[in-house]
DRENDRENGU-468110 format. One record per residue (C-alpha): residue number from 1; residue in one letter; x, y, z. Coordinates in steps of 0.02 Angstrom, whole numbers, plus 32768, in hexadecimal, padded with zeros to 4 digits. Layout:
NUM;A;X;Y;Z
...
***
This chain:
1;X;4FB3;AA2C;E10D
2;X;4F9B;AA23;E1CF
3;X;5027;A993;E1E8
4;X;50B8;A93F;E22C
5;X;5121;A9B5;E2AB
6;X;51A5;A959;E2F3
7;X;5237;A978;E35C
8;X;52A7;A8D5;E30C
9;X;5285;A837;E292
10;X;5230;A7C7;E308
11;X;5258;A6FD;E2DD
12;X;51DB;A6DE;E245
13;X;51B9;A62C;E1F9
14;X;524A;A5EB;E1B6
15;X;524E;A5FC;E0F0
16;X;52D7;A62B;E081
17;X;52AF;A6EF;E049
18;X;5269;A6CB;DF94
19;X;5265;A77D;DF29
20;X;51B8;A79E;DEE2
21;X;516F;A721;DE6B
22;X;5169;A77C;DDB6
23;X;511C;A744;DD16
24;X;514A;A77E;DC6E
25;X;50EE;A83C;DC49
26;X;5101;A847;DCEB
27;X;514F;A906;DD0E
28;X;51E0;A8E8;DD77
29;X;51CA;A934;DE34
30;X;5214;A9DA;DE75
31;X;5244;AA00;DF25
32;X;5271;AAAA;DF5D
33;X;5303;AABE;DFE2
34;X;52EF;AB6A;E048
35;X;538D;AB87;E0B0
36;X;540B;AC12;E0DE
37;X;5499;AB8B;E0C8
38;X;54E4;AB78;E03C
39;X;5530;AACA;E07E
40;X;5478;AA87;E0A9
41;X;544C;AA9C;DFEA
42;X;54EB;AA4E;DFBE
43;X;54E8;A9C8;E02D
44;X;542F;A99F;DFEA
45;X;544D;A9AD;DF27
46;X;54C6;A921;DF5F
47;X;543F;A8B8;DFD7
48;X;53C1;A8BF;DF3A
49;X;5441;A8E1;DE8D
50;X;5421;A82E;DE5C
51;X;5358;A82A;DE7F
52;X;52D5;A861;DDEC
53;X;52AA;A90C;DE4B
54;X;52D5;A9BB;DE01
55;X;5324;AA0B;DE9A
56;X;5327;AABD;DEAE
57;X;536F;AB33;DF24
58;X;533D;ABE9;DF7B
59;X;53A9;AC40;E004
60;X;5304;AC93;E06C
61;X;526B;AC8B;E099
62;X;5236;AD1A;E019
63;X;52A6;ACCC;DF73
64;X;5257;AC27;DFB2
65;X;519E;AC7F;DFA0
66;X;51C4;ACB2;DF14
67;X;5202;AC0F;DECB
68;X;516F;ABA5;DEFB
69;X;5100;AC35;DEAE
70;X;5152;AC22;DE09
71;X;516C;AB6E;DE0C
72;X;50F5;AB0D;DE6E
73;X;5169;AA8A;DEBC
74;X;512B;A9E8;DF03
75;X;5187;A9F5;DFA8
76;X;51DB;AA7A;E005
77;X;5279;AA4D;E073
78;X;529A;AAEA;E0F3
79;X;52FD;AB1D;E172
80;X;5294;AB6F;E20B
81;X;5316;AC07;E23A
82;X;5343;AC6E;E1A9
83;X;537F;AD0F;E18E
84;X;52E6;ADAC;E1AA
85;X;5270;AD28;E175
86;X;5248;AC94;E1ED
87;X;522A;ABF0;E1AB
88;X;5192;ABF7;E1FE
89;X;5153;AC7F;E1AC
90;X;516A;AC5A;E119
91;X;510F;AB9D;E11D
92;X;5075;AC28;E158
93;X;507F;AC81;E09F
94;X;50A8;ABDB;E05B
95;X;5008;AB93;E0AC
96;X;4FB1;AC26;E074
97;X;4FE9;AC1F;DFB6
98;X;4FC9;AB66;DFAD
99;X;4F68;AB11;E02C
100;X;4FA3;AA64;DFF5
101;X;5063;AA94;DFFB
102;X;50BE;AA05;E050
103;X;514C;AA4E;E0A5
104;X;51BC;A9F9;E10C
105;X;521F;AA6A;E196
106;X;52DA;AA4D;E1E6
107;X;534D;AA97;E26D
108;X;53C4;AA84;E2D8
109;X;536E;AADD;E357
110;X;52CF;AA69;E384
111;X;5263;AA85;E40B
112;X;51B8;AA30;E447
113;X;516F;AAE7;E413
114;X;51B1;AB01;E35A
115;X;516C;AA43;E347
116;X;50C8;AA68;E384
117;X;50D9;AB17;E326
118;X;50F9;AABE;E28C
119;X;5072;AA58;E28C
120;X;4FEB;AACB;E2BF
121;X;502A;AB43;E214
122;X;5031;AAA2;E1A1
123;X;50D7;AA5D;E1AB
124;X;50D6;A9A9;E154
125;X;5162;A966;E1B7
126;X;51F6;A9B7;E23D
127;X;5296;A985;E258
128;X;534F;A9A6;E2A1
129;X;53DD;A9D7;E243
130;X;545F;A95C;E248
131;X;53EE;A8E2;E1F3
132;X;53EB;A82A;E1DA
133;X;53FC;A81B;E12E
134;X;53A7;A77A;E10B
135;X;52F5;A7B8;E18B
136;X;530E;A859;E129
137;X;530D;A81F;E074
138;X;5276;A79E;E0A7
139;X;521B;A84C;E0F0
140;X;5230;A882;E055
141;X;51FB;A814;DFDF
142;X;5160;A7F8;E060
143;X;5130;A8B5;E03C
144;X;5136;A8C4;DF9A
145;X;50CC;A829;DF82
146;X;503E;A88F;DFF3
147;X;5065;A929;DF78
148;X;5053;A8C0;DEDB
149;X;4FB6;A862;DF33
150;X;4F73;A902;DF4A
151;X;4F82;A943;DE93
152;X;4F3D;A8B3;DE37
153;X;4EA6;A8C6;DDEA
154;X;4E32;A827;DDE0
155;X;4DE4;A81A;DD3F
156;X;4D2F;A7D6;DD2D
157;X;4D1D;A779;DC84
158;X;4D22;A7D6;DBFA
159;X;4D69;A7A1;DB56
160;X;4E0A;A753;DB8C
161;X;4EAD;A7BC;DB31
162;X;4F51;A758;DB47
163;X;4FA1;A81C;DB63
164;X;4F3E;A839;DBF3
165;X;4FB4;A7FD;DC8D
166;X;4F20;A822;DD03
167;X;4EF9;A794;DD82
168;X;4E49;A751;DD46
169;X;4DD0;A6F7;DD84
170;X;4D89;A67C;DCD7
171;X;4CEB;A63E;DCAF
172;X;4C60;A657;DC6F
173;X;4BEB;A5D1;DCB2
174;X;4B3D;A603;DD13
175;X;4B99;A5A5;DDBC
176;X;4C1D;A646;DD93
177;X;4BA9;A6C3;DD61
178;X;4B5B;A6AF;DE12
179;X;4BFF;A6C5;DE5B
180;X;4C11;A766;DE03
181;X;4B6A;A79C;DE30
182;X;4BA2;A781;DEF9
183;X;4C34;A7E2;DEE2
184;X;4BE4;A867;DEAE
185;X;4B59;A87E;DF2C
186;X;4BDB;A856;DFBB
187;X;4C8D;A8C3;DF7D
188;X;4C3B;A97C;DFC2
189;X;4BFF;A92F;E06E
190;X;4C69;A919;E10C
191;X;4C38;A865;E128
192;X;4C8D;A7CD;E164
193;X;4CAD;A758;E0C6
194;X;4CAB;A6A9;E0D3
195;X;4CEC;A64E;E025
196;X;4CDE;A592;E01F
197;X;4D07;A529;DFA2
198;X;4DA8;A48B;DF68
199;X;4E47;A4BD;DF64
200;X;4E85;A4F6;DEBE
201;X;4DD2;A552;DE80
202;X;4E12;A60F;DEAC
203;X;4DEC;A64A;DF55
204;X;4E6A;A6CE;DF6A
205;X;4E4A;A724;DEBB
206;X;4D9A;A72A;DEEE
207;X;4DC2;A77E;DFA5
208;X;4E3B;A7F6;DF30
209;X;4D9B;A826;DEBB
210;X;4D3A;A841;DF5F
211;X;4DC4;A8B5;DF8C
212;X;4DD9;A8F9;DF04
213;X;4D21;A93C;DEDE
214;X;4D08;A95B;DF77
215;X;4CFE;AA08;DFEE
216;X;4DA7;A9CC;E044
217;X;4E15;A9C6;DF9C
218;X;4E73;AA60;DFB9
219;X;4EB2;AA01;E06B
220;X;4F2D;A95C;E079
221;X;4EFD;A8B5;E050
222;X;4F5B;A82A;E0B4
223;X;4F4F;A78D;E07D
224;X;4F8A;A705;E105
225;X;4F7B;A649;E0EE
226;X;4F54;A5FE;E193
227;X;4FA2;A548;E175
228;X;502F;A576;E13B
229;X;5071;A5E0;E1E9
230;X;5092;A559;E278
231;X;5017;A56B;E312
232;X;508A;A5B2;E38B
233;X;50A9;A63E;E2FC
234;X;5014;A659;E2CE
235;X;4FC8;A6E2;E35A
236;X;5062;A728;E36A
237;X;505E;A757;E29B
238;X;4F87;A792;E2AA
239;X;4F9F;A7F7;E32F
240;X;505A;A81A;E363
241;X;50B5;A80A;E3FA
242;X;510C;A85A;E480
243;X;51C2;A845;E4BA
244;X;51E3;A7B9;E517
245;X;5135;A765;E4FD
246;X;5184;A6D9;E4E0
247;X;5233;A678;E4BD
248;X;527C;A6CE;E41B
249;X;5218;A76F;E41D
250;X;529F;A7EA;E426
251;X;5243;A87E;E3FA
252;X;51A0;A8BA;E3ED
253;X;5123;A896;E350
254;X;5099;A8D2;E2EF
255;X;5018;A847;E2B7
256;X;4FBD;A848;E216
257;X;4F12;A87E;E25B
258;X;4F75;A92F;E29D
259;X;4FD7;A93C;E1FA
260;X;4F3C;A921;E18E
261;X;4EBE;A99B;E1FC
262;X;4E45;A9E3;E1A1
263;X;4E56;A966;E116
264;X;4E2E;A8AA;E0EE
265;X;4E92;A807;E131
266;X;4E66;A76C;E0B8
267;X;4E92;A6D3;E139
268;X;4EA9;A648;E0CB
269;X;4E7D;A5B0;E103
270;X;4E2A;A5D9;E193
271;X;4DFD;A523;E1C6
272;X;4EA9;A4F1;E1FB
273;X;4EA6;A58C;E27A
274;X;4EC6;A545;E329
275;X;4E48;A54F;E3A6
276;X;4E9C;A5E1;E41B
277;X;4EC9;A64B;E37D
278;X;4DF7;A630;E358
279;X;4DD8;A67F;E3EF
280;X;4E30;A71F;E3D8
281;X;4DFC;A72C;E321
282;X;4D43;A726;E37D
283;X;4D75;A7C0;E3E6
284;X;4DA8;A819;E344
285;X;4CFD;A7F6;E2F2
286;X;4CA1;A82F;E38B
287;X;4CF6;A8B2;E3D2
288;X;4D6E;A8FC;E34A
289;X;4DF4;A8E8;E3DC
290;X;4E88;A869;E3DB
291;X;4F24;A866;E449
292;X;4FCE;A845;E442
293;X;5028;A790;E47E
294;X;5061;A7C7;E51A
295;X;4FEA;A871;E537
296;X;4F44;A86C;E578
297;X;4F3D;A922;E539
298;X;4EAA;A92C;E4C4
299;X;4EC5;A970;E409
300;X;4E3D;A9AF;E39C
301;X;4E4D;A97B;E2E1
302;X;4DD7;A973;E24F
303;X;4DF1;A8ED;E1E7
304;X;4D81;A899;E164
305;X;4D9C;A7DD;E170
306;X;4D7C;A774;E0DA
307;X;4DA4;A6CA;E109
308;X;4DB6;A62C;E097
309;X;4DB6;A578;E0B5
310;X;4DAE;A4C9;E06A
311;X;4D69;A473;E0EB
312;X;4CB1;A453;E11C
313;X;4CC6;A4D9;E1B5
314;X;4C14;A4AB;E1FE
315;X;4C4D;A3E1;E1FD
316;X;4CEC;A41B;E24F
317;X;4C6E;A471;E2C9
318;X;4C25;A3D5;E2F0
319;X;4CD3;A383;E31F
320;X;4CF9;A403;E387
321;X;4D93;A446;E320
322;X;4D39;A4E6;E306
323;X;4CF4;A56B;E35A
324;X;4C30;A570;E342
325;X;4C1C;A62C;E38D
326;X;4C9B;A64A;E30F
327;X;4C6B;A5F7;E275
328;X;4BB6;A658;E27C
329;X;4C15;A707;E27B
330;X;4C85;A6D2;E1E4
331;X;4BDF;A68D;E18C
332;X;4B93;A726;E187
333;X;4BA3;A71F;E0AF
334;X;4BDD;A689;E06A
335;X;4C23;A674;DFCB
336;X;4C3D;A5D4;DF7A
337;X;4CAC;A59B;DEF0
338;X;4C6F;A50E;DE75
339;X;4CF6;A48F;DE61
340;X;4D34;A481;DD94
341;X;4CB7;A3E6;DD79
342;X;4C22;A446;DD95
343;X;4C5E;A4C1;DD1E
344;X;4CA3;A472;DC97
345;X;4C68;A4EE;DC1A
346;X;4CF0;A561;DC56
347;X;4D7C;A4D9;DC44
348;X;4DA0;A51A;DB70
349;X;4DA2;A5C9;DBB1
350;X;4E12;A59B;DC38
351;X;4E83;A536;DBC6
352;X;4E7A;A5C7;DB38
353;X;4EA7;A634;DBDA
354;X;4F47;A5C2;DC2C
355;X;4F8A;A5AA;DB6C
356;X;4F88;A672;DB46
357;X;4FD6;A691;DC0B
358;X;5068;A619;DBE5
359;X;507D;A663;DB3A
360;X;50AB;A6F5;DB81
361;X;514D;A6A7;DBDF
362;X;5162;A63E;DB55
363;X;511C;A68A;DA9F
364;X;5159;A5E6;DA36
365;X;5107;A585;DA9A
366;X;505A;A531;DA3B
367;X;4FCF;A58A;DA24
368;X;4F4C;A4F9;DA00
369;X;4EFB;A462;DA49
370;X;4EC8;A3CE;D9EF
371;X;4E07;A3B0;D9FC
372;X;4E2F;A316;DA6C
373;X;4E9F;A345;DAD6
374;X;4E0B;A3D8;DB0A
375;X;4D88;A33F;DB23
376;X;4E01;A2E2;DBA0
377;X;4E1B;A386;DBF7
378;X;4D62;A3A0;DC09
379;X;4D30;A2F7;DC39
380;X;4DB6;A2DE;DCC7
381;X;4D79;A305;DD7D
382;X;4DFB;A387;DDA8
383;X;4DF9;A363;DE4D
384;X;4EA1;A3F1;DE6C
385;X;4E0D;A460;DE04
386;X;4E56;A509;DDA1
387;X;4EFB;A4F8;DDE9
388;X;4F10;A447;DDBE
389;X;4ED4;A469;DCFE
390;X;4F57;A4FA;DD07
391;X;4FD9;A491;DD31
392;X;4FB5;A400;DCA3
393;X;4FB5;A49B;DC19
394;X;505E;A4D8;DC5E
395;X;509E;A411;DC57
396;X;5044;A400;DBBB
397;X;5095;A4A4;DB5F
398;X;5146;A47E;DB97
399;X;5130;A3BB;DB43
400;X;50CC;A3F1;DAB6
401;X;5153;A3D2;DA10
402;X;5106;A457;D9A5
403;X;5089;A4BC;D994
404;X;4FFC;A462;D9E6
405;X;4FC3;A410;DA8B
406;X;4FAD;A349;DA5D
407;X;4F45;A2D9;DAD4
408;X;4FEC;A296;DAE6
409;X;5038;A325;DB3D
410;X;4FC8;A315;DBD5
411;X;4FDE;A29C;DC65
412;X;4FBC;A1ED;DC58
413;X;4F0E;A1F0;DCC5
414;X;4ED9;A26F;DC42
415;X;4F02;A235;DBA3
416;X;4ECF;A18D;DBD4
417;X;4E1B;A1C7;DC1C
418;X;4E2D;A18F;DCAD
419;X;4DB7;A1B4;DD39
420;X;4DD8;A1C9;DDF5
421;X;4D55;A18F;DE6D
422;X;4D2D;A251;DE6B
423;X;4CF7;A248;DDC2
424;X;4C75;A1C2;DDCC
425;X;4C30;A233;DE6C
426;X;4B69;A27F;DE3C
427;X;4BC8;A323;DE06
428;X;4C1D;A2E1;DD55
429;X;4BBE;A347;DCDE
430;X;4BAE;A331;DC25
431;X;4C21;A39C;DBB8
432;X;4BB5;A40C;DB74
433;X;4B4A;A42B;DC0D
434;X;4B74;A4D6;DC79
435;X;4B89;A4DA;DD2B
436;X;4AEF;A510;DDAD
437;X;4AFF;A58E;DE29
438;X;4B6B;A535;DEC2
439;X;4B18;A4D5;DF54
440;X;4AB6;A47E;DEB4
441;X;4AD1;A3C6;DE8B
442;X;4B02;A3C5;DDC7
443;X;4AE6;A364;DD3F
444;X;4A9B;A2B7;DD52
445;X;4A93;A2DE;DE0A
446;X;4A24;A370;DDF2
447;X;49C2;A31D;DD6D
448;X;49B4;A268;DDEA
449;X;4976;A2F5;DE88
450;X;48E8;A332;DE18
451;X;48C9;A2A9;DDD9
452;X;481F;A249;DE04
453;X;4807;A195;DE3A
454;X;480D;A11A;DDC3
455;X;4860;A19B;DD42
456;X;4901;A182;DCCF
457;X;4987;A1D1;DD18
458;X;49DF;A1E0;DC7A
459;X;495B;A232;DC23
460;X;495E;A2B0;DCA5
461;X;4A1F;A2B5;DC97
462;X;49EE;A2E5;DBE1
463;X;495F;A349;DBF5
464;X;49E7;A3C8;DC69
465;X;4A68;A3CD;DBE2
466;X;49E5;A3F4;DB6C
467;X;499E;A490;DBD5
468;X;4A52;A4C9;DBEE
469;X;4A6B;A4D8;DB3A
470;X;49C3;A52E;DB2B
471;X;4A09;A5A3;DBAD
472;X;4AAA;A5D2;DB35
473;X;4A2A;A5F7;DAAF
474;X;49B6;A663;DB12
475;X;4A5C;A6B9;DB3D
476;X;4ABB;A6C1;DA8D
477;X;4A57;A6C5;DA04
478;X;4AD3;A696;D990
479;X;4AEC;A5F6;D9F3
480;X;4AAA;A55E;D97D
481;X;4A6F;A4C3;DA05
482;X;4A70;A435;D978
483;X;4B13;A44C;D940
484;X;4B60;A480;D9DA
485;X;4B14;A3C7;DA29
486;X;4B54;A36E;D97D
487;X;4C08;A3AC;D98A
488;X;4C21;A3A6;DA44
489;X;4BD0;A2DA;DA38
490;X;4C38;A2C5;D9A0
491;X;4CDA;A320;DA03
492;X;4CB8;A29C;DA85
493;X;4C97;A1FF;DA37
494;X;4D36;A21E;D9DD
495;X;4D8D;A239;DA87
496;X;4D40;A1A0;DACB
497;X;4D8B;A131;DA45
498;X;4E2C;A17D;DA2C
499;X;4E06;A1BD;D98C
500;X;4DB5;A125;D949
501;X;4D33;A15E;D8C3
502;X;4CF3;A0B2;D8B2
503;X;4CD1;A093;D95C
504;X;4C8B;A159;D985
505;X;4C03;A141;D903
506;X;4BD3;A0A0;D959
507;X;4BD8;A0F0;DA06
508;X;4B63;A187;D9AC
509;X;4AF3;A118;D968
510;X;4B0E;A142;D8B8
511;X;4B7E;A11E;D819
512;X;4C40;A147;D7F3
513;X;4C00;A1A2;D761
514;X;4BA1;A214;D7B8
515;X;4C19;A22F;D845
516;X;4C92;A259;D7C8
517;X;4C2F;A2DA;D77A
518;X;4C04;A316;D828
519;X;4CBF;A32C;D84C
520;X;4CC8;A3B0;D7AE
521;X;4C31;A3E1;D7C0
522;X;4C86;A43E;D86E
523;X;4D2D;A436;D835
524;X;4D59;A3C8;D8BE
525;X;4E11;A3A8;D8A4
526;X;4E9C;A370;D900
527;X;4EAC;A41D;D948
528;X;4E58;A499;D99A
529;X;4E96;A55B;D998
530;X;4E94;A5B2;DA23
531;X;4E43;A64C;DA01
***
């Protein structure tokens, strides 16, 4: 990985170092210390003895080889002067062996040269022997989250297994089939990526699927979130900085677009970038050249850029608060993620997904949902989208009393239906309609936009629920529309009245008796397994 030479820790934002976040299955991290000091491995068993990292330990460059032949590690800690064999030569067979090695180098012999050195062999990071413990630990951590962004593999929907700890991106719906389809064509080129869409609906797995089907895989991925670094941090951590470039820079660093050449940068929302930071991103996009704070020296780097944003970037265009000249070179694809109310065909996968995830940390935990508690989720607006819903089947498993997920255990605004004023927007769908490719209005708002003058709207509304279920059919041919319709309006009416037979056959239009016979007719219980 062309990356991060630097002479010393430069000031970074200020965050407590955090080790890497782990979920259960999860294999536990190894890091590989190559030294010719006994002490230095000591002294870093004891920085790291109480972190979840298998730490292992070779006295050269050739035992070190060696070692990350055999095992693979995730990060490699090494000093640069060693012995016959330099530090420096080995990161080259390193490199060579495994071109997405993150290695990290030390000494207490730095020089502007070794830096630069470093970096051009593939160096993740550089720094000075005595070390600042808590900057050190925080590098760290920081690397092995690029080497364990790196590995994951982005799974497109197959069918779900609760062993699979793979990152995944869910659903099922045509809006996410289209997704998948733009993945696909895009992953093998070299071109900018622009992915769009509410917070919460999965823009950096979809910039990791990118990555990882495309031509660049076998180089870094660097994942950077551009709101979360304050301004007058921000250039300085893109594209480095020079000594003295400014009050605090002590030593000389190495920006992500040098430590990620020849790989791809995912800038996270993109929309909160200040205006001078736009303008050197521009230079990168046209030029393949960026310079360091304080350096008018141009360096060449190749970089794919996928960036992501929330906002409306060509409204932010208008107001000035974005660069136009910019915004058409990031728009060169654009990919755009439906927000969980068009796509509310995907929300039982999802929830059959979230239960089987948390089972894994927690195998007691239930392994159902009751039929109404399923009909609240669907017909809330989401508005937080897939990372919301995550986070009300988490709070929902840990209050759950036994083995199933009541309409009790989920929040009040829920359980209650209640609707935010995003819910009574165009895009509220019907439950058993599917999503439409994105940039489409949905549901009653598609049916109301081709609808003629003087038309029902509602029958429209209809008639587009009816031709989505017709879709299933023409896709599954096992897929019965009647009785899917009957139990998903029965499933609903029930959910409407709290469970009130009485007052769901009046809301259907037809007797208790046959309602009830409807409800075992489907087996319609006060559960539903997850499968």
């Amino acid at each position: 990985m062309t990356s991060g030479a630097r002479v010393k820790n430069p000031p970074r934002p200020s965050q407590p170092a955090a080790p890497p976040e782990r979920t259960a299955g999860d294999v536990r991290q190894s890091v590989l210390n190559i030294d010719d000091e006994k002490d230095v491995h000591y002294s870093f068993r004891r920085l790291l003895e109480k972190e979840p990292l298998d730490i292992q330990s070779a006295e050269s460059g050739d035992e070190g080889i060696r070692q990350a032949r055999k095992s693979r590690p995730d990060l490699i800690v090494m000093d640069i002067r060693m012995g016959q064999q330099s530090g420096l030569d080995t990161l080259k067979e390193l490199r060579l062996m495994n071109p997405k090695q993150v290695v990290i180098m030390m000494t207490a012999y730095g020089t502007s040269q070794t830096a630069i050195e470093a970096m051009k062999l593939g160096a993740y990071d550089y720094v000075l022997k005595p070390f600042d413990i808590p900057q050190l630990k925080e590098l760290l951590f920081e690397a092995l989250a690029a080497a364990r962004a790196m590995k994951q593999i982005v799974a497109f929907p197959t069918k779900l297994n609760a062993e699979e700890i793979r990152q995944t991106i869910v659903g099922n719906s045509t809006a996410m089939q289209q997704v998948y389809k733009l993945i696909g064509q895009v992953a093998p080129t070299s071109t900018t990526i622009l992915i769009t869409g509410e917070s919460g609906t999965g823009k950096e797995l979809v910039a990791r699927a990118i990555y990882q089907n495309g031509s660049r895989v076998n180089k870094p991925f660097i994942a950077i979130n551009c709101a979360a670094i304050p301004e007058n941090l921000l250039e300085s951590e893109l594209f480095g900085h020079e000594k003295g470039a400014f009050t605090g820079a002590l030593a000389q660093r190495i920006g992500k677009f040098e430590q990620c050449d020849g790989g791809t940068l995912f800038l996270d929302e993109i929309g909160d970038m200040p205006m001078t930071t736009q303008t050197k991103i521009l230079r990168v996009l046209q030029e393949g050249e960026i310079s360091r704070v304080g350096n008018n020296q141009s360096i060449k780097t190749d970089v794919r850029i996928i960036a992501a944003t929330n906002k409306d970037l060509w409204q932010a265009v208008q107001r000035k608060e974005f660069r136009e000249d910019l915004f058409y070179r990031l728009n060169v694809v654009r990919l755009n993620l439906p927000p969980l109310r068009e796509r509310s065909t995907d929300v039982p996968i999802l929830i059959s997904y979230f239960i089987n995830k948390f089972r894994l940390k927690h195998p007691t935990g239930p392994s159902q949902i009751a039929d109404e508690a399923v009909a609240a989720i669907q017909r809330h607006p989401w508005p937080g989208n897939v990372r919301e819903l995550e986070n009300c089947i988490q709070r929902a498993m840990v209050l759950a009393a036994g083995n199933t997920i009541t309409l009790a255990n989920l929040p009040e605004e829920i359980s209650r239906g209640h609707r935010t004023p995003a819910s009574k927007e165009p895009s509220s769908i019907p439950v058993f309609s599917a999503a439409v490719p994105a940039g489409e209005p949905t549901g009653a708002a598609a049916s109301a936009a081709k609808a003629a003058p003087g038309t029902d709207p509602g029958k429209n509304a209809l008639a587009h629920a009816v031709e989505t279920l017709f879709e299933f059919a023409r896709r599954d041919k096992q897929f019965k529309i009647i009785d899917a319709a009957e139990r998903e309006l029965i499933v609903r009416a029930l959910a409407e009245t709290s469970g009130n037979q009485v007052q769901a056959a009046k809301l259907l239009g037809i007797t208790r008796a046959t309602l009830r016979k409807r409800v075992d007719k489907f087996g319609i219980q006060k559960r539903m397994a997850i499968d």
